[in-house]
N, C-alpha and C positions, 0 to 999 in steps of 0.2 A: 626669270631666265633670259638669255639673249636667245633672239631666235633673229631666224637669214628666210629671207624671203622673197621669191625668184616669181617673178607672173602678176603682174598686178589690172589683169583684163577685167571682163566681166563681174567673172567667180572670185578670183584670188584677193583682187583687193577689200572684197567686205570678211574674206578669211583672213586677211590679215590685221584686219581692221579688226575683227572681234580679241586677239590675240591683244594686241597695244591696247584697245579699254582695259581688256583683264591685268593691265598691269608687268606685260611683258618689255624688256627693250628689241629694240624691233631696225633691222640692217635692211634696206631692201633694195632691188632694180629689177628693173623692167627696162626694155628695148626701146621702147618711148618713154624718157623719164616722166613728161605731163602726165602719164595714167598713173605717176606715184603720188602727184603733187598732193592730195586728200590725205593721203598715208603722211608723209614728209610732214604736214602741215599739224597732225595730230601727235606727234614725236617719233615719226620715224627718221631716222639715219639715213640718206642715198650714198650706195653706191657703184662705183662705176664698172663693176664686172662681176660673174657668181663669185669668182675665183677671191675677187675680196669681203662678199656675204660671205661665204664659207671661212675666212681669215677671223672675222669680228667676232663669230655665233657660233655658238654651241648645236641648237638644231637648224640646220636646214632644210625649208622649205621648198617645193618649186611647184608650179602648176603651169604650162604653157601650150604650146599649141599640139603640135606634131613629133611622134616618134624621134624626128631629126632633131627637132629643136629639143628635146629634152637629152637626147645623147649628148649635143654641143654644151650643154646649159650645163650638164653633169660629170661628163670626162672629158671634154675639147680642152684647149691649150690653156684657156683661163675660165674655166671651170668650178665645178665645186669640190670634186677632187683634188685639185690640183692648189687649193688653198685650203682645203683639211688638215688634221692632223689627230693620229688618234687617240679612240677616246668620244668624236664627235660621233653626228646621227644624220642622217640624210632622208626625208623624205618627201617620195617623187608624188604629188596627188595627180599629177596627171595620166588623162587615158591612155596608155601606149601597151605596147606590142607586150607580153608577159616574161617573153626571149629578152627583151631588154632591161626587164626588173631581174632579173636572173642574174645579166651580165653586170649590171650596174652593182649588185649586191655584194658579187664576187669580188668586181675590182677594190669594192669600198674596203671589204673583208681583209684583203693582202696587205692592206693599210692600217687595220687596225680600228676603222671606220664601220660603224652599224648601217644597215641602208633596212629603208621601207616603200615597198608602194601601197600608197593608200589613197584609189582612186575613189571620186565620189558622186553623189547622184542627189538631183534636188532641185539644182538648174542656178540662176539668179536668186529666185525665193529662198530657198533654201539656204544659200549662204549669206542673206539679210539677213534673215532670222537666224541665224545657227542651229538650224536642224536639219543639216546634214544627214545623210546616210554615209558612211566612210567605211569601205570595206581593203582591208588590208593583208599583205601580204609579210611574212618577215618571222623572226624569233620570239616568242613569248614574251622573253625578260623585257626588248627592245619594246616590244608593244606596251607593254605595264609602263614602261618608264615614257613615252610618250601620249600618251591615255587623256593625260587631264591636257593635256593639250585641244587634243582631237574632240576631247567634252566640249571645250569652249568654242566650236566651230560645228560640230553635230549634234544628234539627239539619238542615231543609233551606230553606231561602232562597233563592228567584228572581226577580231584575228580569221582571217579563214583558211590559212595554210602556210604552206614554205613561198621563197620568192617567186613571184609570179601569180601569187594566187588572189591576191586583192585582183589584180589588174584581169584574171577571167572570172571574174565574180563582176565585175563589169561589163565584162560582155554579155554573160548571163542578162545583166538588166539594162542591157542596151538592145539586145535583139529580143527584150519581152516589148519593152517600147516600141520600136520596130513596128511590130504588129499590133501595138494599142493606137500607137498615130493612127497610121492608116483606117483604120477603124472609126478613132473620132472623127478621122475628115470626111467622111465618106456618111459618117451619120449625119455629119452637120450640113454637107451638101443635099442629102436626102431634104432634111430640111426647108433646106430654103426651097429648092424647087418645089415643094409642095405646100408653100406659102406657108410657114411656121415661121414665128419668133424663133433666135434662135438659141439665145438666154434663156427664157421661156423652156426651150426643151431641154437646155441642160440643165437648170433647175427641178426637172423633174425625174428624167435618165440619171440622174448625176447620184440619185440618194438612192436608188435601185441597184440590181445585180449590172449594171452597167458602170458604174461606178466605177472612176477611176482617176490615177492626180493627173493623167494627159485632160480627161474631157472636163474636170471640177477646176483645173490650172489654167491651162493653154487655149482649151473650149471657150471661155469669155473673151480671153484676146483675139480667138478668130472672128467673135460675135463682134467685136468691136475695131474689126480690118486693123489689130496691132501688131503690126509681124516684125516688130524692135526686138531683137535677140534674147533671149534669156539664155540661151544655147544655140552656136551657130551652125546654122545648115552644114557649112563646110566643116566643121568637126565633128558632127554627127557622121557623115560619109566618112571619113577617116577613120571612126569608131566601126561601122560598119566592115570598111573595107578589112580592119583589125579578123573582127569577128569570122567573116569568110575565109581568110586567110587563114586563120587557128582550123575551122570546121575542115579545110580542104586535107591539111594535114593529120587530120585526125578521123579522116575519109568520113566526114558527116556529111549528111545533106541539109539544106534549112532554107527549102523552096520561098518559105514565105518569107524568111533575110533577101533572099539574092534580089525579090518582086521587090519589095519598098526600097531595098537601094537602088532599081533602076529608077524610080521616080524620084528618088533625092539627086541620082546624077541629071535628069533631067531639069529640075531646079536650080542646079548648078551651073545648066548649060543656056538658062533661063537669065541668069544674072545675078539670083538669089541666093549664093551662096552667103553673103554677109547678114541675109536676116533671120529670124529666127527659125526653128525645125515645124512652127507652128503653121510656115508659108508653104508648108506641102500642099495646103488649103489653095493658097495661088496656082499651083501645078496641075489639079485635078479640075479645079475651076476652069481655069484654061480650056481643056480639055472638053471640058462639058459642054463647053461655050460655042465651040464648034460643031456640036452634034445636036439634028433640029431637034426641038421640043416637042 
């Protein structure tokens, strides 16, 4: 299949990357072409706007940072719209707003164009290995006919509704995270102030009803001061701020979202938005650090 492949950060480029072993031809750009150069170099295609990934490819791909950047990426002037034609498939895996998988779907539709969001969860690891969680939003048929796609990039994959519904089946498990961070940091800092290894303690909490991929995942690389992105702080807060924004409108409350986003905006204001969500550990530390013992 030709597939168009818009993101090639963290996440995107080993999803792309597993796509081109399986055998796909593969069109792609990114905003910094250097974060393509591994892709490029294994046979992928560059090039220089969505608007001519979506010209080449049958499926389009995107995964990128921000709400904004996925509207520009998808309907702006050279876009992936705007070098569609129909017939083609459009899917957005990034986190964004549900209102904009909605609008995105519509516009594709008046075209003749499928669209899908199919946001996902797993971080860096997950998209090394291809086990993926991919939960998606869009029409049946469209989901079957992209499927073995989405195989070669995950391990679990669910139609979960009409457009929009992938992209709050994500918030869903961005604000269970939310309150599992917070949790493991707060174990781990327990921890250490009370002289414990801190491997050691997740080695042992980790196989018990505590148990969970924050503290069995991220838990080691606090033990080991690695706060290198798997998922960046600042898009986590984005993802957050998503999730509030949906709750306000649907007049929810969700005390314990609103608490861990104020310490991830803190972390932001820290300087640490570029490293990983694992550095909330830095924040609270902080924190601690100026309170006697």
């Amino acid at each position: 299949m030709k597939i168009g492949w818009i993101g090639t950060g963290v996440m995107g480029r080993s999803m792309c990357l597993h796509l081109i072993k399986a055998g796909h031809e593969a069109y792609v750009y990114n905003r910094t072409k250097s974060k393509a150069d591994d892709l490029i170099a294994a046979g992928a295609t560059w090039c220089e706007t969505p608007k001519e990934v979506a010209s080449k490819a049958d499926f389009i791909f995107s995964i990128v940072g921000f709400p904004k950047d996925v509207e520009e990426t998808i309907l702006g002037e050279n876009g992936v719209l705007a070098g569609c034609s129909a017939g083609k498939t459009i899917i957005d895996m990034t986190t964004s707003k549900p209102s904009l998988a909605a609008k995105i779907h519509s516009e594709a539709a008046a075209m003749g164009v499928k669209a899908l969001d199919a946001p996902v969860s797993g971080g860096d690891l997950g998209a090394q290995n291809g086990t993926l969680a991919i939960m998606v939003g869009g029409e049946s048929d469209v989901f079957e006919k992209v499927l073995p796609l989405f195989e070669i990039m995950g391990s679990t994959i669910q139609l979960m509704g009409a457009p929009g519904a992938g992209q709050h089946t994500k918030m869903c498990n961005q604000i269970l995270i939310s309150g599992t961070m917070i949790g493991a940091v707060e174990s781990l800092l327990y921890a250490q102030r009370s002289g414990l290894d801190k491997q050691s303690v997740i080695n042992v909490i980790g196989t018990g009803a505590a148990g969970s991929w924050t503290i069995n995942n991220l838990g080691p690389r606090i033990a080991n001061k690695d706060f290198d992105p798997g998922f960046f702080i600042k898009h986590f807060v984005k993802d957050m701020g998503i999730a509030l924004e949906e709750a306000r409108r649907m007049n929810l409350s969700l005390p314990g979202l609103a608490l861990v986003n104020q310490f991830y905006i803190s972390a932001m204001a820290m300087g640490y938005e570029n490293l990983g969500t694992q550095a909330l550990y830095k924040v609270l530390e902080n924190m601690n650090s100026e309170m006697p013992q």
